[in-house]
Residue frames as qw, qx, qy, qz and C-alpha x, y, z in Angstrom:
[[0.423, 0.131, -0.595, 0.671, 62.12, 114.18, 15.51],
 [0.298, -0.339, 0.086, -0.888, 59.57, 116.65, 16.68],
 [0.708, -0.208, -0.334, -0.587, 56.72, 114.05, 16.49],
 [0.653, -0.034, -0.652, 0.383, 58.95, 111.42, 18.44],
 [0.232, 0.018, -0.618, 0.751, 59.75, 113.33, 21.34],
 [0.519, -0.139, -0.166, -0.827, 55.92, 115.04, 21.22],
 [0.730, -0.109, -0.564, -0.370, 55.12, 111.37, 21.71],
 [0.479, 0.032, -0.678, 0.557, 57.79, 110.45, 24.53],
 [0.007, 0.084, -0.482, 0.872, 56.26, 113.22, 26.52],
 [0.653, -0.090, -0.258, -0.706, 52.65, 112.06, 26.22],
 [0.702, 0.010, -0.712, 0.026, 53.88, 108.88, 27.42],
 [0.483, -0.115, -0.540, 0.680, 55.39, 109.92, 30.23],
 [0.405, -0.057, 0.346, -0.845, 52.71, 112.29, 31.38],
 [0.822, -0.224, -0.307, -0.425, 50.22, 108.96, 31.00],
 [0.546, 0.253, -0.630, 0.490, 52.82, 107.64, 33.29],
 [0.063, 0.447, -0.261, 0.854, 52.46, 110.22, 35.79],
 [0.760, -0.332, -0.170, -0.533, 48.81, 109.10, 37.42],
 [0.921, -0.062, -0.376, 0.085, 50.17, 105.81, 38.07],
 [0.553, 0.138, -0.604, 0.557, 52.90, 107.01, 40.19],
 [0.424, -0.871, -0.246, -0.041, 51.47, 108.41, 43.77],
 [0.118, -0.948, 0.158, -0.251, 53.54, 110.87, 45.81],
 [0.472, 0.454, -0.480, 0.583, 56.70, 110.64, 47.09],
 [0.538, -0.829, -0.107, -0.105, 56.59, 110.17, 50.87],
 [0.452, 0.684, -0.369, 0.437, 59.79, 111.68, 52.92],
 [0.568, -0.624, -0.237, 0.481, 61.91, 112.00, 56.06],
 [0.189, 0.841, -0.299, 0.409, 63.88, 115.31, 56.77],
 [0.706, -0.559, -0.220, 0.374, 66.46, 114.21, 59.18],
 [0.334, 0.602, -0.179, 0.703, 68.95, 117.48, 59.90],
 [0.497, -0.353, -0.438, 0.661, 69.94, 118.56, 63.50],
 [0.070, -0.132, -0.177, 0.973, 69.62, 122.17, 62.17],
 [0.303, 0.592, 0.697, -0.267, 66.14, 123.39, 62.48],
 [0.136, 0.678, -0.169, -0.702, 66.85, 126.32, 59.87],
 [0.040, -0.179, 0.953, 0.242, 67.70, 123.23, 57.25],
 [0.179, 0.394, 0.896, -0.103, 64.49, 121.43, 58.03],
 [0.322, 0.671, 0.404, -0.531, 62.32, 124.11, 57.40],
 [0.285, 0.602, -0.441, -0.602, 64.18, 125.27, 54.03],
 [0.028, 0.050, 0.963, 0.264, 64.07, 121.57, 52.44],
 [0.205, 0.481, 0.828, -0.200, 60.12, 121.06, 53.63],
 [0.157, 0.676, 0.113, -0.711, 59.61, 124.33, 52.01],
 [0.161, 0.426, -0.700, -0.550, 61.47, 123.62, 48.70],
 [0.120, 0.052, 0.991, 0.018, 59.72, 119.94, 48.99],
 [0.408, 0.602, 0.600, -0.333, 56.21, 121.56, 49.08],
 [0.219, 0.710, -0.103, -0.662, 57.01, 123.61, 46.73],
 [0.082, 0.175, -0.915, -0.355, 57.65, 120.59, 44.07],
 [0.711, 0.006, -0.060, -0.701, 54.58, 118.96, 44.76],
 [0.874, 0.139, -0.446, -0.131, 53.88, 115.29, 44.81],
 [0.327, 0.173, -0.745, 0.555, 56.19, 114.89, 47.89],
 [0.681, -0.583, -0.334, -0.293, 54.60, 113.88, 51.12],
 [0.163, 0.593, -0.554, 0.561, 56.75, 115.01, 54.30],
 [0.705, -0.337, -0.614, 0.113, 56.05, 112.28, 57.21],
 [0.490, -0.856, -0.059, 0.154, 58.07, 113.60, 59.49],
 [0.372, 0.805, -0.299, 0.351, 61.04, 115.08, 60.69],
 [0.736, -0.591, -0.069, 0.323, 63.86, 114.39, 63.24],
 [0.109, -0.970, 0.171, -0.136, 66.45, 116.21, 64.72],
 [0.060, -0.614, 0.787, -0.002, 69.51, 113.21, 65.02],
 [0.343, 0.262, -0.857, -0.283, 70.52, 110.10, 64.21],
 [0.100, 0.231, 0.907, -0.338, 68.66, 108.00, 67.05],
 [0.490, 0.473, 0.481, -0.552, 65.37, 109.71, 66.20],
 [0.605, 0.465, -0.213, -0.610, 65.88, 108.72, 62.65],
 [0.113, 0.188, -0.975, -0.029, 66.78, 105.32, 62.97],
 [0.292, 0.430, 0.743, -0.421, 62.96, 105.09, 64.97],
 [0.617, 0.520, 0.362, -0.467, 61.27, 106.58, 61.77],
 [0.313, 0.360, -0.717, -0.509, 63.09, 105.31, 59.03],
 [0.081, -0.147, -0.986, 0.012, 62.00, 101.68, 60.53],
 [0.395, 0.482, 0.636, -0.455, 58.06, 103.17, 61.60],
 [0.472, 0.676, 0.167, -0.541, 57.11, 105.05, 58.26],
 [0.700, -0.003, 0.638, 0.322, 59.16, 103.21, 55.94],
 [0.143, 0.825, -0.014, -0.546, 59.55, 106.40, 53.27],
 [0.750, 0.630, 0.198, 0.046, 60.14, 106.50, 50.01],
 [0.564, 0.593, -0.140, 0.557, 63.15, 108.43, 50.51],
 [0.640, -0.538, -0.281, 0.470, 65.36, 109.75, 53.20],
 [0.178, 0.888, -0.174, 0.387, 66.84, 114.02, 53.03],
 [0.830, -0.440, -0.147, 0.309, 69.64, 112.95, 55.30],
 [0.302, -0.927, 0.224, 0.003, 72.26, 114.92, 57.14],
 [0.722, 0.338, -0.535, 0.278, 75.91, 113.83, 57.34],
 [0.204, 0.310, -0.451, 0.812, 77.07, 115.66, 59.83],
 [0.472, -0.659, -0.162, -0.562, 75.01, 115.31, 63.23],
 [0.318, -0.474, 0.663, -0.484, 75.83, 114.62, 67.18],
 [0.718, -0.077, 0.645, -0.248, 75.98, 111.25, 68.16],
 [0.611, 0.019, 0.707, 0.356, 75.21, 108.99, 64.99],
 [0.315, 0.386, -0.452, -0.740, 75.91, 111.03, 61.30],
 [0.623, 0.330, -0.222, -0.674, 74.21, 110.43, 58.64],
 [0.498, 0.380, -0.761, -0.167, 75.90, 107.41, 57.54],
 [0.112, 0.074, -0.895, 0.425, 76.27, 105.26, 61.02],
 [0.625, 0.253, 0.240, -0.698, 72.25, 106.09, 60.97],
 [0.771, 0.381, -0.370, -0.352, 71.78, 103.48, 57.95],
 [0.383, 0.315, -0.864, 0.090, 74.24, 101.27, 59.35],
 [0.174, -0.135, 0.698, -0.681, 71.98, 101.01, 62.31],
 [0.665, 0.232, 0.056, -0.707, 69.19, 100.49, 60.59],
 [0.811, 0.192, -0.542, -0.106, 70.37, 97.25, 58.53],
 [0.256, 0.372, -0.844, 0.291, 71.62, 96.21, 61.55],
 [0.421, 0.065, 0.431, -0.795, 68.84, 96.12, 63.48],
 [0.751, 0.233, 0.481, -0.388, 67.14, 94.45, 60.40],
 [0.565, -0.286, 0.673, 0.383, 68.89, 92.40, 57.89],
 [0.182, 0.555, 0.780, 0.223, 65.59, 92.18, 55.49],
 [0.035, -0.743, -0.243, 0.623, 64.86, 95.72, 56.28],
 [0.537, 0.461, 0.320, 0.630, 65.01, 97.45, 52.42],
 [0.279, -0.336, -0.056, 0.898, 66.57, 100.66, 52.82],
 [0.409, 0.850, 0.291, -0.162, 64.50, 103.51, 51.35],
 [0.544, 0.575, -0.066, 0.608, 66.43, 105.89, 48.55],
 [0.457, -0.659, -0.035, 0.597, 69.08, 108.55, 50.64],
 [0.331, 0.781, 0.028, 0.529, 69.69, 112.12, 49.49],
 [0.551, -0.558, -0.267, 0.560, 72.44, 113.43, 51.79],
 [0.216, -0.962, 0.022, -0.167, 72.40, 117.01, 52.76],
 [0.703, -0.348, -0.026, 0.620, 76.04, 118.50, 53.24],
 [0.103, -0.966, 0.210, 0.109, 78.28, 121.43, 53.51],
 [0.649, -0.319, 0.394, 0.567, 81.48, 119.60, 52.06],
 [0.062, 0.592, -0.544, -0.592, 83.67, 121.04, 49.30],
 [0.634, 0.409, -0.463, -0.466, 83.48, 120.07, 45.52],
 [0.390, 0.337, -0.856, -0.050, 85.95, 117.11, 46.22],
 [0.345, 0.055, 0.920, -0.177, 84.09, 115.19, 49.04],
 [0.711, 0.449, 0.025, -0.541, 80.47, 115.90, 46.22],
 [0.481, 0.478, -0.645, -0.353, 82.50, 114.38, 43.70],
 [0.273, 0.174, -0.942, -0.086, 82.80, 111.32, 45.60],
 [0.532, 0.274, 0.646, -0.474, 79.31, 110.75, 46.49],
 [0.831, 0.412, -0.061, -0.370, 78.38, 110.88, 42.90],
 [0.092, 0.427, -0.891, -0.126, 81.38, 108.27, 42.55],
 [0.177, -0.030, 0.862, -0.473, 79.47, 106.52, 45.22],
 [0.339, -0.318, -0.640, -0.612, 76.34, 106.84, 43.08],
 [0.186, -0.522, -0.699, 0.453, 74.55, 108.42, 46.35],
 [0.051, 0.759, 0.157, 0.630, 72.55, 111.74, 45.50],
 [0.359, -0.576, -0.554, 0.483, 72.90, 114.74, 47.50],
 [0.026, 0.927, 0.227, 0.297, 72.19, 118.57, 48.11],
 [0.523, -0.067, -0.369, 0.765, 74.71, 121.07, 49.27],
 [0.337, -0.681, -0.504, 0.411, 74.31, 123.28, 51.57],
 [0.519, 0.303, 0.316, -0.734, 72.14, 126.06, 51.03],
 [0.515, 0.454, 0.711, -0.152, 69.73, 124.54, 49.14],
 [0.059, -0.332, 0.306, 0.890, 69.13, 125.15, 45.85],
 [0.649, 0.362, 0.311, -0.592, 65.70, 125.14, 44.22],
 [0.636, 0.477, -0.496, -0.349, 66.84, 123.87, 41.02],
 [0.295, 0.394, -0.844, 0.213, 69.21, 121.23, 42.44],
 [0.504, 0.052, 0.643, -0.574, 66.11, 119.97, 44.82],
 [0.717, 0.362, 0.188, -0.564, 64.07, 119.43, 41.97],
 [0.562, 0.577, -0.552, -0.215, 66.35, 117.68, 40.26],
 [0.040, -0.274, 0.931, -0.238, 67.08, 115.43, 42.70],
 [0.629, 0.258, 0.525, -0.513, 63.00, 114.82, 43.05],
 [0.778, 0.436, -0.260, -0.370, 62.97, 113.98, 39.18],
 [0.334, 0.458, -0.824, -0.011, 65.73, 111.15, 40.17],
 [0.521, 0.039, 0.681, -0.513, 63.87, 109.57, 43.21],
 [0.724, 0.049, 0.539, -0.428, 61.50, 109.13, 41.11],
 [0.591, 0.459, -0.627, -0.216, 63.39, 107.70, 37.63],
 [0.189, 0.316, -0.907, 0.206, 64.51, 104.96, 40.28],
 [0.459, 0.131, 0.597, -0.645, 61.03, 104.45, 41.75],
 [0.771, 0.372, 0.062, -0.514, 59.66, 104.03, 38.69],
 [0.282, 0.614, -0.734, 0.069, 62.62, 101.56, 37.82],
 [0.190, -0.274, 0.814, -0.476, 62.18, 99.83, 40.41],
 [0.642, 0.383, 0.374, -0.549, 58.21, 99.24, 40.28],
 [0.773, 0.381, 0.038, -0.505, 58.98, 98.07, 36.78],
 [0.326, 0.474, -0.813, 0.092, 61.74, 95.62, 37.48],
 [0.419, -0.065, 0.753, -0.503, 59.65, 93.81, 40.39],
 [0.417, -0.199, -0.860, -0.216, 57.72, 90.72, 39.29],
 [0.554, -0.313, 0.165, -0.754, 54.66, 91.65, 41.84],
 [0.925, -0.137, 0.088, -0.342, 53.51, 87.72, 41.68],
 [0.628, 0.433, -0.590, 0.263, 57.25, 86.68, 41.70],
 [0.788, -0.490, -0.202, 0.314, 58.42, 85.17, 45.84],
 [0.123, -0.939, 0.233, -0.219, 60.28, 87.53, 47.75],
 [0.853, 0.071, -0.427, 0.291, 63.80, 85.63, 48.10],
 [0.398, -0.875, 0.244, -0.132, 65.35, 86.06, 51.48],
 [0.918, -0.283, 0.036, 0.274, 68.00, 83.73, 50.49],
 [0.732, 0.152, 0.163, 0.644, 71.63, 84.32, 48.42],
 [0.159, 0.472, 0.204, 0.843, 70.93, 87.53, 46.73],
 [0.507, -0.815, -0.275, -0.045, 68.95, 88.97, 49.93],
 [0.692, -0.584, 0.076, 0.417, 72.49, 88.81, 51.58],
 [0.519, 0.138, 0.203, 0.819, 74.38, 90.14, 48.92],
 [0.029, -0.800, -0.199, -0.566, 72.28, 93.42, 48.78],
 [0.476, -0.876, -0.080, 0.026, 72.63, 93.85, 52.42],
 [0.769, -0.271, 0.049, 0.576, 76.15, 92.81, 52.11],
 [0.419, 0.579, 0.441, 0.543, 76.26, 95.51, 49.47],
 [0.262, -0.905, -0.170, -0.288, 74.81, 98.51, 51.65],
 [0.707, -0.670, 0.039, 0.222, 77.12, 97.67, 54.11],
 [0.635, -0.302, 0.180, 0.688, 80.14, 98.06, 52.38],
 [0.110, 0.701, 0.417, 0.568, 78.94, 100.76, 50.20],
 [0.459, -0.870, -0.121, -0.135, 78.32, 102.51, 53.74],
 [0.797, -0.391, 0.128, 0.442, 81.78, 101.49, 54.97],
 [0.429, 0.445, 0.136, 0.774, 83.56, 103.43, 51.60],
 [0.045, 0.825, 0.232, 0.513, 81.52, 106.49, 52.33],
 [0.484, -0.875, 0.007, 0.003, 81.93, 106.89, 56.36],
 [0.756, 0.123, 0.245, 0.594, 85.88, 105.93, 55.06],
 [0.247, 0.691, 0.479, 0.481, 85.47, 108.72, 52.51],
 [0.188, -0.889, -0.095, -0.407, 84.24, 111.52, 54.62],
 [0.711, -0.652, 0.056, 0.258, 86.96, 110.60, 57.57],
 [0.687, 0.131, 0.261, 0.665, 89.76, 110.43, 55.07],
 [0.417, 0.523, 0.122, 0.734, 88.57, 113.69, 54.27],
 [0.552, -0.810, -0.184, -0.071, 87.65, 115.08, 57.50],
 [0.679, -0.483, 0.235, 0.501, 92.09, 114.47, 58.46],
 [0.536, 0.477, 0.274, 0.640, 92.87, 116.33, 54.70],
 [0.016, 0.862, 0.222, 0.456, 91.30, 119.34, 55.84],
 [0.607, -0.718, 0.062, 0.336, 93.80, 119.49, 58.79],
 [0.751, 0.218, 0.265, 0.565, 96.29, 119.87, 56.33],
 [0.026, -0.591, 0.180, 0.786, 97.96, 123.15, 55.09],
 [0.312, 0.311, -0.430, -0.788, 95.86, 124.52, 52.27],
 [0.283, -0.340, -0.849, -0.288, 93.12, 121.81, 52.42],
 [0.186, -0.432, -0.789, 0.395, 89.81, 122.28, 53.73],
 [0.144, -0.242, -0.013, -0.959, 86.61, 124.59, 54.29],
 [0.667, -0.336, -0.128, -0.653, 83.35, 124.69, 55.70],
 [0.933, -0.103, -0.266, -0.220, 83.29, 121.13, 57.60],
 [0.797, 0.305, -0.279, 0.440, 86.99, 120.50, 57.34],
 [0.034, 0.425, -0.432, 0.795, 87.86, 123.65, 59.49],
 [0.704, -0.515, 0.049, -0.487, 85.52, 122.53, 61.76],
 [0.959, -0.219, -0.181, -0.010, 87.27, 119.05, 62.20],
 [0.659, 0.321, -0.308, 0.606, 90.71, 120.70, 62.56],
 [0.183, -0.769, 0.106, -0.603, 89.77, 122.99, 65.36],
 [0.869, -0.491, -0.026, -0.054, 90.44, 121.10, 67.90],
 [0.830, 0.081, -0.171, 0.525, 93.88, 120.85, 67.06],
 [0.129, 0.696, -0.056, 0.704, 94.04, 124.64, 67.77],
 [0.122, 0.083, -0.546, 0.825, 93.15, 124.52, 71.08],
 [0.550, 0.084, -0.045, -0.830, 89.18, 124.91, 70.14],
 [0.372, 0.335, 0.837, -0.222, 86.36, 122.77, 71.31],
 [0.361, -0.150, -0.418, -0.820, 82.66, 123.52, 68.78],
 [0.218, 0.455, 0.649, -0.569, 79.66, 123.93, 70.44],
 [0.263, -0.454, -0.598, -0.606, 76.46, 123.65, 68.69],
 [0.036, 0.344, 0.615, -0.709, 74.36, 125.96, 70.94],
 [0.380, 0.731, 0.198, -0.531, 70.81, 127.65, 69.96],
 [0.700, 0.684, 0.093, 0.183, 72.35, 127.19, 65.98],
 [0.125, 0.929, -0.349, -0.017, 74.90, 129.02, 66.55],
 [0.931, 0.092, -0.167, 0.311, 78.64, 126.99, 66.48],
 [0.174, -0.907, 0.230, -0.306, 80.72, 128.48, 69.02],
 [0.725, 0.390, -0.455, 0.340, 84.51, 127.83, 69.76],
 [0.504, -0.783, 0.134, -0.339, 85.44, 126.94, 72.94],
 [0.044, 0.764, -0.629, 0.140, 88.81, 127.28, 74.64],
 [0.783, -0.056, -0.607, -0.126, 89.68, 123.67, 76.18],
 [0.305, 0.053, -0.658, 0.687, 91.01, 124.87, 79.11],
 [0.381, -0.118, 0.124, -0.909, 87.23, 126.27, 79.67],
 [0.760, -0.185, -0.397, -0.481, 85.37, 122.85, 79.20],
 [0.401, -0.516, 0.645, -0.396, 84.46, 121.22, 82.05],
 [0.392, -0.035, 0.919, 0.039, 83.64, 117.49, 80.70],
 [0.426, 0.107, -0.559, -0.704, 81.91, 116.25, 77.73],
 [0.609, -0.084, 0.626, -0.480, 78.83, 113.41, 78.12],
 [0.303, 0.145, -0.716, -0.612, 77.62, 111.21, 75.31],
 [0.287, 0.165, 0.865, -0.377, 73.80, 109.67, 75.90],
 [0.699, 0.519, 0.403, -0.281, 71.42, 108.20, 73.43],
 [0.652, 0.359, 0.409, 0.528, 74.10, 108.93, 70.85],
 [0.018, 0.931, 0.065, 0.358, 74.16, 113.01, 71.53],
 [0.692, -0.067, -0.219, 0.685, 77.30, 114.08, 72.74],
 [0.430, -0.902, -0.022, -0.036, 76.74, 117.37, 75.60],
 [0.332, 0.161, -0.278, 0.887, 80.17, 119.74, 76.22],
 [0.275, -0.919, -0.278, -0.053, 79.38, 121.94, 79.23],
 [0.490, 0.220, -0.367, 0.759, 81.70, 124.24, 80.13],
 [0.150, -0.317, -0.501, 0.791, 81.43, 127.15, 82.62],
 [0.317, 0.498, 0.182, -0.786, 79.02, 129.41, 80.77],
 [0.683, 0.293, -0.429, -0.513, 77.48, 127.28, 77.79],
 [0.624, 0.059, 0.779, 0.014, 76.15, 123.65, 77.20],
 [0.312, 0.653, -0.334, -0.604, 76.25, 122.44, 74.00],
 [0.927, 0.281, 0.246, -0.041, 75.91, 119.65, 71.34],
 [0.256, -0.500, 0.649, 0.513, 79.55, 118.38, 69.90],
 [0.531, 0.550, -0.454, -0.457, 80.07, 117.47, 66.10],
 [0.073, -0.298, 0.951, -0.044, 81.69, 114.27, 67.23],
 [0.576, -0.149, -0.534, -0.601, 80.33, 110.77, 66.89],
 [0.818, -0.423, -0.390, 0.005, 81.53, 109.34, 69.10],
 [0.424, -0.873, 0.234, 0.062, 83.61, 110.56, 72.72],
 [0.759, 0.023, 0.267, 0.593, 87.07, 108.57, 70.82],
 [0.508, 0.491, 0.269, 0.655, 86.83, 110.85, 68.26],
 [0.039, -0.914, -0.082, -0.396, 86.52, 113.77, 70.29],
 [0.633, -0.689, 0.301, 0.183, 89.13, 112.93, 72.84],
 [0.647, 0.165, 0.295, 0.683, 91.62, 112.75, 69.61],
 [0.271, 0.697, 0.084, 0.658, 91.26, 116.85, 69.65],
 [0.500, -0.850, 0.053, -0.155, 91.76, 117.10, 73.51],
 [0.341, 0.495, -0.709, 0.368, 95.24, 117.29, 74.84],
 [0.738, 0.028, -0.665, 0.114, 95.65, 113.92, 76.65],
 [0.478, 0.133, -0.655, 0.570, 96.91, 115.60, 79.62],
 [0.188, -0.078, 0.268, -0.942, 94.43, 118.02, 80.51],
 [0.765, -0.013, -0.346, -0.543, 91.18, 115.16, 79.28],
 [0.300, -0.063, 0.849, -0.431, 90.42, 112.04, 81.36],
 [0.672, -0.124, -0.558, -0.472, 87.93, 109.16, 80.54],
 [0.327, -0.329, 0.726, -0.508, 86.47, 108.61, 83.85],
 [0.563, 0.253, 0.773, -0.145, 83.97, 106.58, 82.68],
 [0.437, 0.350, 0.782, 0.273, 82.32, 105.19, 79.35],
 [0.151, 0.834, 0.517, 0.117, 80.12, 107.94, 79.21],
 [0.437, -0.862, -0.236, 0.099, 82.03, 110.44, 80.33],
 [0.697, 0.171, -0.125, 0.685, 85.35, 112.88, 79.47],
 [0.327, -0.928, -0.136, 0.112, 86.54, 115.27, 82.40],
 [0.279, 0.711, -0.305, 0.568, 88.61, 118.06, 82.30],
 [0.561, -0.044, -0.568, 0.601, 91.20, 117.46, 85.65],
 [0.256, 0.137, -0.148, 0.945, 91.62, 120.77, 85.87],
 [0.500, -0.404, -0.037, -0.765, 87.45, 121.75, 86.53],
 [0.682, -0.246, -0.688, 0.035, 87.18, 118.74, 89.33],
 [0.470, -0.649, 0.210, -0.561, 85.99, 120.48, 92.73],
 [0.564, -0.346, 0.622, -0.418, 85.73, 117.07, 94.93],
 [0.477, 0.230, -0.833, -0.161, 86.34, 114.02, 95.02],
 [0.625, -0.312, 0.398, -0.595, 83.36, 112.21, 96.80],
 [0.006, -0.058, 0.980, -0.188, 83.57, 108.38, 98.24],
 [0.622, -0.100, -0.027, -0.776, 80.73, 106.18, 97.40],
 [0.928, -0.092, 0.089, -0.350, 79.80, 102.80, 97.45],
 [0.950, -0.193, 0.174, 0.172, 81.90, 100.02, 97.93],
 [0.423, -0.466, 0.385, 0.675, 85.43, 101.95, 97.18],
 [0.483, 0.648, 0.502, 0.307, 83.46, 103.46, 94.38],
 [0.333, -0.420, -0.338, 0.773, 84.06, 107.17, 93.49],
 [0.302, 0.778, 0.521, 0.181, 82.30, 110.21, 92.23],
 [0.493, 0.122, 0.147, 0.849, 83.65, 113.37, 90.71],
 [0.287, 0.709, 0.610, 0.205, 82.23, 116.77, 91.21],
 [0.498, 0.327, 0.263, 0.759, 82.85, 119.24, 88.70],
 [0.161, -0.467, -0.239, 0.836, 82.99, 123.11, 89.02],
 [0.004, 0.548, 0.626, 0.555, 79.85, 123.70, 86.20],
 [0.314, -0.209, 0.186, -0.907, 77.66, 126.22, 87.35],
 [0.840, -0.151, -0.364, -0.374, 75.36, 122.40, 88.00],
 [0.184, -0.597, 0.769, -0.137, 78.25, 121.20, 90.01],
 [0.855, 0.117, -0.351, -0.363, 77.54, 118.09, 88.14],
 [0.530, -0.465, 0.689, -0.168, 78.41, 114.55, 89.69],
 [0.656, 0.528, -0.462, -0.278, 79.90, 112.33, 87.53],
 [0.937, -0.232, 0.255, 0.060, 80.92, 108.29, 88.40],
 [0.146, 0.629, -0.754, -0.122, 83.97, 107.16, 88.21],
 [0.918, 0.212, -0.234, -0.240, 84.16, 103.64, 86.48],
 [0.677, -0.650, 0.315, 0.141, 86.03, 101.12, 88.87],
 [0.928, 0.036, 0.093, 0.359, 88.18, 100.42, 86.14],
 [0.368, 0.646, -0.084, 0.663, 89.61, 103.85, 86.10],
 [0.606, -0.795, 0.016, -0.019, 89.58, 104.04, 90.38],
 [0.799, -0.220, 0.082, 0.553, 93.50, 103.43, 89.81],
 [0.526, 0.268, 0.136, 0.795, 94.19, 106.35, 87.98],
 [0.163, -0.864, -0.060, -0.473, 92.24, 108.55, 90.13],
 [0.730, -0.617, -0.146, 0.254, 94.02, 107.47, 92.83],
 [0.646, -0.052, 0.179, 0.740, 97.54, 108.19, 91.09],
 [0.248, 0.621, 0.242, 0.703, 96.12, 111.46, 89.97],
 [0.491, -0.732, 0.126, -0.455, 95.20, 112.94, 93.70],
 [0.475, 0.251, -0.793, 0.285, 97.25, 110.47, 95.80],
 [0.735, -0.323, 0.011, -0.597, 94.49, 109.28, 97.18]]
């Protein structure tokens, strides 16, 4: 038994040459995050950190330039999470082969459990040195899997089975971002929910989150003056803080604003009534809104919403 396994591990360190580093992304919004992973990563060896970004748009541009062996992905980031990142990516390129994904979260046991349903690895939040390295010893069981399931001088088919893999990713992707919403509305619940979850129920309280400097800071709703959403980064400003929302998109954050006191003047664009200094005439029976920030921003009103400013100011 000895002599067997004595042997296995001889194998698999002649193995070892043959495989070359491990190149990575860190994508994570928090910069405390990035640094602890790249740390833990050097500290394994054999990993090669490319780069790093800081949200979903700036990892959609280097997943497609540096084409990584693997991806340390975020769930949870302004504008496009983890997930709607990947979806962006196969959209963008049908043929595109996704790299491996280790998501990086802060959910409870039960949403873990169902990534490993989902047969997706990930790391919870903090990091754990063991639980890093273990994930680096799976990368590469599937890397080396891979590499020895590939016919090298076999055609690359782009036909049937091309489409089923993508089709594959996609709905694979579709369970999870499912998944994490389903559980995102549990944790509203009485006696469900931590870390994450309370975050996604604040809003029902009456509480905006701001991501400012790191810090996540609750703010009243009767204090924000309008939210923005550009490049996929969604900007609350109220009277004494700007900030980055949790939200992906400005729907999902106008489902924790009360209806009456929130306005979608435009696409881009949800104002609080109640912080609206002036109402300035522009172009052709266009109007513009500006707000009582400490920027007195000016915000457009979108002509298909010029009827309901009118009926709001009888104008």
């Amino acid at each position: 038994m000895f002599c067997a396994l004595k042997g296995l591990l001889r194998a698999r360190m002649a193995l070892m040459p043959m495989l070359s580093a491990l190149t990575a992304l860190i994508i994570d919004d928090e910069p405390l995050a990035r640094q602890e992973l790249q740390y833990l990563l050097d500290k394994a060896g054999d990993v090669t950190v490319l780069a790093q970004g800081t949200n979903g748009i700036e990892a959609v541009e280097l997943i497609r330039t540096h084409k990584p062996d693997v991806i340390f992905l975020d769930v949870r980031m302004p504008g496009l999470d983890g997930f709607a990142v990947l979806k962006k990516v196969l959209a963008l390129d049908k043929k595109f082969k996704l790299p491996q994904v280790v998501f990086s979260t802060a959910f409870d046991q039960y949403a873990v459990k169902a990534f490993e349903v989902n047969a997706v690895d990930y790391l919870l939040k903090p990091f754990d040195t063991k639980r890093v390295l273990k994930t680096i010893e799976k990368v590469r069981a599937r890397a080396a899997e891979e590499a020895g399931g590939v016919d090298a001088a076999a055609p690359v088919s782009t036909g049937g089975a091309l489409k089923g893999m993508v089709a594959g990713a996609e709905a694979k992707l579709d369970a999870l971002l499912r998944m994490v919403e389903e559980q995102a509305h549990a944790g509203n619940g009485v006696g469900h929910g931590s870390g994450t979850h309370a975050i996604a129920g604040v809003g029902r309280s009456g509480k905006v989150v701001v991501r400012a400097q790191s810090r996540l800071l609750l703010a009243d709703q009767k204090d924000v003056c309008f939210a923005a959403i550009d490049e996929g980064r969604i900007s609350v400003v109220t009277k004494n803080v700007e900030g980055d929302s949790n939200c992906r998109t400005l729907e999902e954050l106008m489902e924790q604003l009360d209806p009456e006191q929130f306005w979608r003047a435009h696409r881009s664009f949800v104002v609080n009534i109640q912080h609206i200094r002036e109402v300035v005439p522009w172009f052709k029976s266009s109007y513009q809104l500006r707000m009582d920030d400490r920027k007195q921003t000016e915000i457009p009103v979108s002509r298909s919403q010029t009827k309901r400013l009118r009926e709001l100011f009888n104008l």
